[in-house]
C-alpha positions as CSV (number, residue, x, y, z in Angstrom):
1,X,2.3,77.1,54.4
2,X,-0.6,74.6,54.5
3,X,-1.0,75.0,58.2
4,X,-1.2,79.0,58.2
5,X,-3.6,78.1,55.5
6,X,-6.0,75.6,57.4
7,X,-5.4,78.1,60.1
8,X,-7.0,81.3,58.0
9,X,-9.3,79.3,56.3
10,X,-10.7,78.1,60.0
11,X,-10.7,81.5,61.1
12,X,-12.6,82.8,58.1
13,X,-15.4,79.9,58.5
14,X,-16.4,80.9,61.9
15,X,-16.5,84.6,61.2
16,X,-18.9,83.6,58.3
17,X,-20.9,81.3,60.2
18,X,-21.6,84.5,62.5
19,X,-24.2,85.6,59.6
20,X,-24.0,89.8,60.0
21,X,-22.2,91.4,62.4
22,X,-21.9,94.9,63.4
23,X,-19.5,96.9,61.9
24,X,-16.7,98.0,64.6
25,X,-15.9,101.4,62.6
26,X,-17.7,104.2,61.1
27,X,-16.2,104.4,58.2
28,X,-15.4,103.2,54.8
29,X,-12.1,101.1,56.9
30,X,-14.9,99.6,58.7
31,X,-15.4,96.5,56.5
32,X,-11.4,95.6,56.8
33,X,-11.4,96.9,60.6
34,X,-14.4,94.5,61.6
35,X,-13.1,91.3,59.9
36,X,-9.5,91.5,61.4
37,X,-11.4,92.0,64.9
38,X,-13.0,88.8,64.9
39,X,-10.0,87.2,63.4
40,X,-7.4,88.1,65.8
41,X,-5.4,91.1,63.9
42,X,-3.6,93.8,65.7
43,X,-4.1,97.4,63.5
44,X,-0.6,98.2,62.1
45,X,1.4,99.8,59.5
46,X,4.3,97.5,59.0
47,X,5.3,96.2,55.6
48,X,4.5,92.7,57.1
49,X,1.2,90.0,55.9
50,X,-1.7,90.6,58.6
51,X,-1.9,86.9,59.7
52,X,-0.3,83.3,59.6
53,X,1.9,85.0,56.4
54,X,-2.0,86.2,54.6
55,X,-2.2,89.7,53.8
56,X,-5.8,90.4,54.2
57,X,-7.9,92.6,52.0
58,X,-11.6,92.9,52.3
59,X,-14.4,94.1,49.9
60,X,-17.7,95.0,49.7
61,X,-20.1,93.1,47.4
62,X,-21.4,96.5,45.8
63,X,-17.5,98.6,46.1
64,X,-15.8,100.2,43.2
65,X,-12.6,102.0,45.7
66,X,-9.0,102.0,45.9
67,X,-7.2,100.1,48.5
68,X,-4.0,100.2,49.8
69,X,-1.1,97.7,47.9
70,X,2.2,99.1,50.5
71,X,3.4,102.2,51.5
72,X,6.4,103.5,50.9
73,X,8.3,107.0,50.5
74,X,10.7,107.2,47.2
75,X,14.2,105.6,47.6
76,X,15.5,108.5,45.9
77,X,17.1,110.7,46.1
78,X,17.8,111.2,50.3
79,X,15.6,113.6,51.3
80,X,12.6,113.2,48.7
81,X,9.6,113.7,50.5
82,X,10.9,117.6,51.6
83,X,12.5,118.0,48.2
84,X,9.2,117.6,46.2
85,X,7.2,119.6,49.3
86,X,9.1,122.4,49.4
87,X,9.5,123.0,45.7
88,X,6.3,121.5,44.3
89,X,3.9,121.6,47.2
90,X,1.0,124.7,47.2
91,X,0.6,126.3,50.6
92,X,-1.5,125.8,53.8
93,X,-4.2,128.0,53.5
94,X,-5.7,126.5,57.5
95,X,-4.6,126.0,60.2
96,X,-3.2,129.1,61.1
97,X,0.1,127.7,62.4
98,X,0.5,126.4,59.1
99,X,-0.1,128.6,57.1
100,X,3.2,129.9,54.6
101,X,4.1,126.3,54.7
102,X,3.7,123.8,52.2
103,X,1.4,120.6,51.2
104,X,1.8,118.0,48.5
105,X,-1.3,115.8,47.8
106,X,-2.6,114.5,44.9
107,X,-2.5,110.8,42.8
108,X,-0.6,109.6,39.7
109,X,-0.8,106.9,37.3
110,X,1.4,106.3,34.4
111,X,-1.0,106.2,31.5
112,X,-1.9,109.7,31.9
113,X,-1.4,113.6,33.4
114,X,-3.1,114.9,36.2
115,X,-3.5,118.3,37.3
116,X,-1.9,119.7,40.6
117,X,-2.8,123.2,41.8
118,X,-3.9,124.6,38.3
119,X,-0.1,124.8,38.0
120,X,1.7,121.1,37.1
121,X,1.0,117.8,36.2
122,X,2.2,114.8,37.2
123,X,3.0,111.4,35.5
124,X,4.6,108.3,36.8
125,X,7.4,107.5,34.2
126,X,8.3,103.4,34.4
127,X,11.9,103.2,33.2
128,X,12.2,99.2,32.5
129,X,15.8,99.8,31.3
130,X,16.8,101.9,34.2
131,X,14.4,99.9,36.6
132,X,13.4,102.5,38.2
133,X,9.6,104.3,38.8
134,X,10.6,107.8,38.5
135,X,7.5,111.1,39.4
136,X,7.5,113.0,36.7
137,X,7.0,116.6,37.2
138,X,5.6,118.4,34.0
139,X,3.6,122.1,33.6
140,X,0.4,122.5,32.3
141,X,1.6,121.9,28.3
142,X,3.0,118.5,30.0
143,X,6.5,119.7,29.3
144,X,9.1,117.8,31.9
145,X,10.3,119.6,34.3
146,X,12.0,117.3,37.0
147,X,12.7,113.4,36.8
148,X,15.1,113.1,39.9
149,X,13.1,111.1,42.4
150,X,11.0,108.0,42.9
151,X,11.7,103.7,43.3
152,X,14.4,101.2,42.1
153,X,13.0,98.5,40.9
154,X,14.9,95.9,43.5
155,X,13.1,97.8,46.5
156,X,9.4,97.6,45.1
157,X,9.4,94.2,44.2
158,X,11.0,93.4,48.0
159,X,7.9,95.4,49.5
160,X,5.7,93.8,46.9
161,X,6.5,89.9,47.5
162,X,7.2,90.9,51.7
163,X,3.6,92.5,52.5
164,X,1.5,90.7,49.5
165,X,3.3,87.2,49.5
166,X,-0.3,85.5,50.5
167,X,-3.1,87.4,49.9
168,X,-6.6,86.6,51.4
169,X,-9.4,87.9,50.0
170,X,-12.3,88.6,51.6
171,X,-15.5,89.2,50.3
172,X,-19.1,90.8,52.4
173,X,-22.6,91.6,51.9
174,X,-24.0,95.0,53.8
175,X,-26.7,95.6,55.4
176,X,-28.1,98.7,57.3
177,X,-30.6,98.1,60.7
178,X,-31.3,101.6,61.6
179,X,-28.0,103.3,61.4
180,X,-26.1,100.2,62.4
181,X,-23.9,99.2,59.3
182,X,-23.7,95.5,59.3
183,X,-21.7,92.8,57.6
184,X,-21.7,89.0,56.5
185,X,-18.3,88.0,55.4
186,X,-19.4,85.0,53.0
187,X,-16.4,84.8,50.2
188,X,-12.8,84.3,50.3
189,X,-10.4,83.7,48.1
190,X,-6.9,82.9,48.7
191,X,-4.3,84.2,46.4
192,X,-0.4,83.1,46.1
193,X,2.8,84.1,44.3
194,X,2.7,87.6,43.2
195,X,4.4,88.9,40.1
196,X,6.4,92.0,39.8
197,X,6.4,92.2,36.2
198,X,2.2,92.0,36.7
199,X,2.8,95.0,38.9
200,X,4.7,96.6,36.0
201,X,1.9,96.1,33.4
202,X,-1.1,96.7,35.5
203,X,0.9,100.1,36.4
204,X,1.7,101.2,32.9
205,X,-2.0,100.3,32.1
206,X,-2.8,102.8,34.7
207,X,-4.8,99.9,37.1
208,X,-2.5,101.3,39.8
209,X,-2.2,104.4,41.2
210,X,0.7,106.4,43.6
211,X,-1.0,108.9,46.0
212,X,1.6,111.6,47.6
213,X,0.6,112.6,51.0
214,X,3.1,115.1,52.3
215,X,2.3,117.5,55.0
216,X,4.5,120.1,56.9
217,X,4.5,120.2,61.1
218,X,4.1,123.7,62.3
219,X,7.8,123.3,62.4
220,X,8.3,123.7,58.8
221,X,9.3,119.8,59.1
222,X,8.2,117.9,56.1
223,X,5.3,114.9,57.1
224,X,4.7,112.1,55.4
225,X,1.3,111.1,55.8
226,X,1.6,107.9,53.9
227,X,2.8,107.9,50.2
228,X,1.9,104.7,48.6
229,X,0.7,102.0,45.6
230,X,-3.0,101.7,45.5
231,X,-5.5,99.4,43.3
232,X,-8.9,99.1,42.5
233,X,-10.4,96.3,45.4
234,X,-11.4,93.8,42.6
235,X,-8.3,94.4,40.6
236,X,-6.0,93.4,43.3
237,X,-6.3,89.6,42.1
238,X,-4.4,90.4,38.8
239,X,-1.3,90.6,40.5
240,X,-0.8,87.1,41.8
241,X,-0.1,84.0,39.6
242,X,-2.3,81.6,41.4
243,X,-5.8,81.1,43.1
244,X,-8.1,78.7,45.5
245,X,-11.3,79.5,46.1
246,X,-12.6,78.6,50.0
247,X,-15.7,77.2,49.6
């Protein structure tokens, strides 16, 4: 552990000692897409840390957004993604080759309803005596209408500890010359031993929210364009028991 540290904390110093560089992406992933560049991280989805066991997260000085904790489709029941699509899901109204065929996008939290489709709500429910993070599917009176899928427990906090074990935290000041975006990665903070039952609190509290992304192929095949746990950037720190600033 103390060696992957030195080794990130190195790595960070001569990234900052760059001053601004050029952002490598147009985009608001441009931030997170530059720093990993200079740092030697290979883009991937993988519930793995980004480097020398770090998850790395980056942040604007001035940003207020939601970042990506994990991603993960519900552990139950077999079949979930297509099951809330196909029943749930509002239709395709482009492309073409789509259309008749069903979508499923919106975001959740626990501490409240949302609107889907000026037809449903949805509510995470957190069960702590079932352990389980069940999607609740309620109409517009937010009267339940379907319970049966969403996350054990066990599986969450596995995904949890596995991709956030380490968490380095990068801070960066922008800067526009012309319309070249431009960062100075000047902050990091390293953060260790996360904590499930933070997860659970900061969830019920509504600091952490579960955006469905489910598609359909022209096929009729459900798609799942990446269901996940997502925070607030500066919240992120809340989760984890212990932290060293890098000066």
């Amino acid at each position: 552990m103390e060696s992957d540290k030195e080794f990130i904390i190195d790595k960070f110093k001569k990234v900052k000692n760059l001053g601004f560089v050029i952002s490598k992406r147009k985009n608001n992933t441009g931030i997170g897409k530059t720093f990993e560049d200079y740092v030697g991280v290979v883009e991937n989805n993988l519930a793995e840390p980004d480097l020398a066991g770090f998850e790395i997260k980056t942040h604007r000085g001035e940003s207020n957004s939601y970042v990506t904790l994990f991603t993960k489709a519900p552990s139950f029941p077999k079949g979930a993604n297509a099951y809330l699509n196909k029943k749930y899901g509002e239709p395709y109204t482009e492309p073409i080759e789509k259309v008749g065929l069903n979508r499923l996008h919106t975001s959740i939290f626990a501490n409240d309803y949302n609107t889907f489709a000026n037809k449903l709500s949805f509510k995470l429910i957190n069960d702590r005596e079932e352990r389980t993070i069940r999607i609740g599917v309620y109409d517009l009176k937010h009267k339940l209408i379907d319970t049966s899928v969403g996350y054990n427990y066990d599986i969450l906090g596995k995904i949890l500890k596995k991709k956030l074990h380490n968490l380095f935290y990068v801070s960066a000041e922008r800067k526009y010359e012309g319309n070249l975006e431009q960062f100075h990665f000047n902050k990091a903070e390293l953060y260790t031993e996360p904590s499930f039952d933070k997860f659970l609190d900061l969830l019920d509290e509504g600091k952490i929210m579960f955006d469905i992304r489910i598609g359909s192929y022209p096929n009729g095949k459900s798609h799942d364009h990446g269901s996940c746990f997502r925070m607030l950037e500066h919240n992120i720190k809340q989760l984890y028991n212990t932290k060293e600033t890098v000066e």
